[in-house]
Structures are given as C-alpha cells and as structure tokens.
C-alpha positions as CSV (number, residue, x, y, z in Angstrom):
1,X,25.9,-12.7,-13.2
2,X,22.4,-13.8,-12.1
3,X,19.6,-12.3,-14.8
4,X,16.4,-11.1,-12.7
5,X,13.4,-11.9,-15.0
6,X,11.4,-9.7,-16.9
7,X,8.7,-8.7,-15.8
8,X,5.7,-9.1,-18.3
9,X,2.5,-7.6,-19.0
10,X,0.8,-9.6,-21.5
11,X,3.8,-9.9,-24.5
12,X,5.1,-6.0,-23.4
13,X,8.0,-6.1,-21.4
14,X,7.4,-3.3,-18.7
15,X,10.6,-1.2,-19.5
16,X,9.6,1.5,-16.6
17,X,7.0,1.6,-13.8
18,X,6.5,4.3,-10.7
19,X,4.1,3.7,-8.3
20,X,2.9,6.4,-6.6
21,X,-0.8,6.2,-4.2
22,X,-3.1,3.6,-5.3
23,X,-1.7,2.6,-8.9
24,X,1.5,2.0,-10.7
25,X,2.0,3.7,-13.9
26,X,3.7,1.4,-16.3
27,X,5.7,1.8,-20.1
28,X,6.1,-1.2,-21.9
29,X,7.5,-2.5,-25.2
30,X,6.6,-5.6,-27.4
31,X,9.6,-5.7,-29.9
32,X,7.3,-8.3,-31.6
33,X,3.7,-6.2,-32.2
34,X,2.6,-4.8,-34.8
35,X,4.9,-1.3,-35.5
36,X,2.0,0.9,-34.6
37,X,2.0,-0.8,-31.3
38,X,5.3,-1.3,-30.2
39,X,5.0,0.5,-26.8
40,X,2.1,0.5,-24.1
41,X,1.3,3.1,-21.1
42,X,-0.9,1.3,-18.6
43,X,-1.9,1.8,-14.9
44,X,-1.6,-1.2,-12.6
45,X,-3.3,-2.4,-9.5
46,X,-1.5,-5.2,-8.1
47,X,-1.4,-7.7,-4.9
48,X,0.2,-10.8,-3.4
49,X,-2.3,-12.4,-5.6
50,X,-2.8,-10.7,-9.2
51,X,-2.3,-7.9,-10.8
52,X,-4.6,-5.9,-13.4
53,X,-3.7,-3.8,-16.0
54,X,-6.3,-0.8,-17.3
55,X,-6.6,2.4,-18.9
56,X,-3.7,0.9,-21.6
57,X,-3.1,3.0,-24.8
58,X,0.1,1.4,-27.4
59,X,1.6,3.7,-29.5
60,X,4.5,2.8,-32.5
61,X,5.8,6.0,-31.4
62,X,8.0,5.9,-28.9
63,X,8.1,9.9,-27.9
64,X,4.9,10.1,-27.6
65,X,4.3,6.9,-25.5
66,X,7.0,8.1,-22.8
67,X,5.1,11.8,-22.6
68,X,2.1,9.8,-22.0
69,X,3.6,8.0,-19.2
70,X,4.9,11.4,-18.2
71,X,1.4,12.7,-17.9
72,X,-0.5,9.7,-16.3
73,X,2.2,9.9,-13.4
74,X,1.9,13.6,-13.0
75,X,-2.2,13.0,-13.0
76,X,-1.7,10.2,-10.3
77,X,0.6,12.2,-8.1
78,X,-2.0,14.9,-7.8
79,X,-4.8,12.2,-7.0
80,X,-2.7,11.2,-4.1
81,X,-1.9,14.7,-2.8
82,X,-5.3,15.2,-2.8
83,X,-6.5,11.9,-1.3
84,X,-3.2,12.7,1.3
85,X,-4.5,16.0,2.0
86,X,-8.7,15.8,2.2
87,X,-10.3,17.9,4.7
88,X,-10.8,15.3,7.3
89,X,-7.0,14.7,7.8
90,X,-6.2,18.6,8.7
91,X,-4.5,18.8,12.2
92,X,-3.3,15.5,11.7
93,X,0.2,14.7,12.9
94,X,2.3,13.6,10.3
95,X,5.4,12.5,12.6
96,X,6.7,9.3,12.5
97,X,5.1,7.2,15.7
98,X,8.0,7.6,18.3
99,X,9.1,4.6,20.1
100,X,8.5,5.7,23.4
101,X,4.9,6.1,22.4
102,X,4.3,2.0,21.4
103,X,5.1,-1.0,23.4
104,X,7.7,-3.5,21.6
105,X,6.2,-7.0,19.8
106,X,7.7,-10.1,21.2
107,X,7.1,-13.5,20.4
108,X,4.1,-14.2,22.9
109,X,2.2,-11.5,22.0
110,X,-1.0,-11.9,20.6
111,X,-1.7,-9.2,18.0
112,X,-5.2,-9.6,17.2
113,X,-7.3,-7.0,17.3
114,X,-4.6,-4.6,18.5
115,X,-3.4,-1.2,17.5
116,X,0.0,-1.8,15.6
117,X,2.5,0.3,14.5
118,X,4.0,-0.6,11.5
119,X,7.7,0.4,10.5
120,X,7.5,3.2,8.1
121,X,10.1,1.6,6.0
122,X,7.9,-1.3,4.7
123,X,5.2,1.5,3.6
124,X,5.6,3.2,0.2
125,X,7.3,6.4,0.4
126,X,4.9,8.7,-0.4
127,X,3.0,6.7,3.0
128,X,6.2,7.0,5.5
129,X,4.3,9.0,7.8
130,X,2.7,8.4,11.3
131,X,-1.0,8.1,10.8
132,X,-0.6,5.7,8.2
133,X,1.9,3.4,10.6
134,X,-1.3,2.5,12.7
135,X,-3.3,0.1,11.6
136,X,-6.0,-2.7,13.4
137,X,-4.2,-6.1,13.4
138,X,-7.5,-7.9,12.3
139,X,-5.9,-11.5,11.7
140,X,-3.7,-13.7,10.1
141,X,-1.0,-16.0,11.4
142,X,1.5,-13.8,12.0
143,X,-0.7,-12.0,14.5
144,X,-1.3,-15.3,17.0
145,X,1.1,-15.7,19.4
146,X,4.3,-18.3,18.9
147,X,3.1,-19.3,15.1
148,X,5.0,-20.3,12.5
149,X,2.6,-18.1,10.2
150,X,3.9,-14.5,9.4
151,X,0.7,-13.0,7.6
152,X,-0.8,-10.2,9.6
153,X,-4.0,-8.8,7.9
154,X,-4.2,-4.8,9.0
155,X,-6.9,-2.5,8.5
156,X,-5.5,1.5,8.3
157,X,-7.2,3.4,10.9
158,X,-6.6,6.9,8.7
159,X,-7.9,4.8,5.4
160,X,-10.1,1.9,6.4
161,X,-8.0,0.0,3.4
162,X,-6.9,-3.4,4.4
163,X,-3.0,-4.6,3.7
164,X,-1.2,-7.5,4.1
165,X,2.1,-7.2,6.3
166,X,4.4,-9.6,7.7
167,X,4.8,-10.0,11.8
168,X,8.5,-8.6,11.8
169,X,7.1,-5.4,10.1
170,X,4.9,-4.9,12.8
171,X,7.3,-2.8,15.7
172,X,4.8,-2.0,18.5
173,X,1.4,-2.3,20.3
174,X,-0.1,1.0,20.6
175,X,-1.7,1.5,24.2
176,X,-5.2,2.8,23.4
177,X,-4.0,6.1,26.1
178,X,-1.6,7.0,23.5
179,X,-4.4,6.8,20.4
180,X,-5.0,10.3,19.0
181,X,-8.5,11.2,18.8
182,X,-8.9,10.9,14.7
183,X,-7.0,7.4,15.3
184,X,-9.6,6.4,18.0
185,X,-12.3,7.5,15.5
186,X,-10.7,5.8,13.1
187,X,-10.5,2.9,15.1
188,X,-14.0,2.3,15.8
189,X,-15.0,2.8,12.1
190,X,-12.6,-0.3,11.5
191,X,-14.3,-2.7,14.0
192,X,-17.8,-2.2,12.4
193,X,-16.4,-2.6,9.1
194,X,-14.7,-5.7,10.2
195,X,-18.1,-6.7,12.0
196,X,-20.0,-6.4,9.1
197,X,-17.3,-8.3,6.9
198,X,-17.4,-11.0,9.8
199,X,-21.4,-10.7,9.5
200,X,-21.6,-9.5,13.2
C-alpha cells in the first residue's frame, strides 16, 4: 500500500485541517516539542506557490487544543457567511449557471478576456454556486487558443479576487446578453482593476 506523505507545518504534522472561505484552519502535533507544546491550532493561507501559517497557539494539552480548533472554524464559518451574504449580493441568483445559458469551450477558442463559467465542482463547496462560476479569463496559457499551456488566470466578477484554474475546468463562454446586471457591474470593475495592474 502506497503511504501519501505527511503534510508538514514546520516540525507539526497537521493531524486535521478544514477549509472553509478564505483560510484553512489547521491542528497539528509535534511528538518531538517540548510537552507544553505538543499540539498547534493555526490558520493557513495557501496557493500553488506557498503557504503561510498565522495566528498559531501550541498547547501540551490536547483537549484544549482541539476546542480551540473547534472555535477558530466556527469563527471562520461566520466570516464567510457574512462575506457570502453582504448587502451588495441580495437579489443575487444563486443557481448553478445552466448550460443552455453558456456557449461550450473547444479547442480553438480563444479565452482571453472572456466571460467563463467555471464548473462548480472545481470551486470549494461552500463556493458551488452560480455567481461565483463567472469569472474574467484575464490570461494564461490555457486561455490562447490550441496551446499546450493549461493555466487560465480568472478574475471573479462577484469578488474581484483572482484564481488560477486549469482550461478543462473552464465549461463555457458566457455571451455578454446572458450577463446579469450585478455580473456586468462586476465585469467592468474587473477590466479597470486589470488596467491598472497592466498600468493602462
């Protein structure tokens, strides 16, 4: 049987981790630190590039660690209820895009500076809902026609937030008739921030 490897935060194993919005809660255990700090609770921000670990607490108690990691999660759910539910985001639709609303990707398409729709199964789960499928294909290989490249940088038209998705998670072109009008707001809020980032 094939071991997986351990993942590692510093010399803590991470025994458990939930993410849930815009960090990962993590509970970790260094069978070789000092008694008093045997276990950590941390949040983590990660990418494809690094990942950061803040806000940790170690604890030779194990109890009291795991009610800590209890807590943080509870406290980060509410943060992204809240984010998920601000103001400007009532009336919204939270449907999944329906496929006869999106034209299909094929291989010749040219993705850049389209309206995709992403499939709601690469999102995380607390994300697998309509607005946050659409996104501004703003680069990357994967969004030029017949490459070998598969990056496709997006920019959420609900968040602004940039992400990183591959071109086969990308199911459809979304005809700017079909745009909702928060997306279409959204939309041009995403080309001045990607102006300014390309110093236009």
């Amino acid at each position: 049987m094939e071991q997986t490897e351990k993942r590692m935060a510093g010399s803590y194993e991470i025994l458990q981790a939930l993410q849930i919005g815009d960090k990962e809660v993590v509970l970790g255990e260094d069978r070789n630190a000092d008694p008093e700090e045997r276990y950590l609770c941390a949040h983590c921000q990660r990418n494809e590039l690094f990942e950061q670990y803040s806000d940790a607490i170690v604890s030779g108690d194990f109890p009291e660690i795991v009610k800590l990691y209890a807590q943080r999660i509870s406290e980060q759910t509410d943060r992204t209820i809240a984010a998920m539910n601000y103001p400007h985001l009532e009336g919204v639709d939270r449907s999944l895009i329906s496929k006869e609303d999106y034209l299909p990707v094929y291989y010749e398409d040219d993705l850049n500076n389209k309206v995709v729709v992403i499939k709601p199964d690469v999102l995380r789960r607390e994300y697998q809902q309509g607005p946050y499928q659409l996104r501004l294909c703003t680069g990357g290989f994967g969004a030029s026609p017949k490459s070998r490249g598969s990056a496709c940088f997006c920019r959420s038209l609900l968040t602004g937030n940039s992400s990183r998705f591959e071109r086969l998670d990308v199911i459809g072109i979304m005809p700017m008739e079909k745009l909702p009008e928060w997306a279409k707001k959204g939309l041009e809020i995403c080309k001045k921030k990607q102006a300014a980032r390309e110093g236009r």
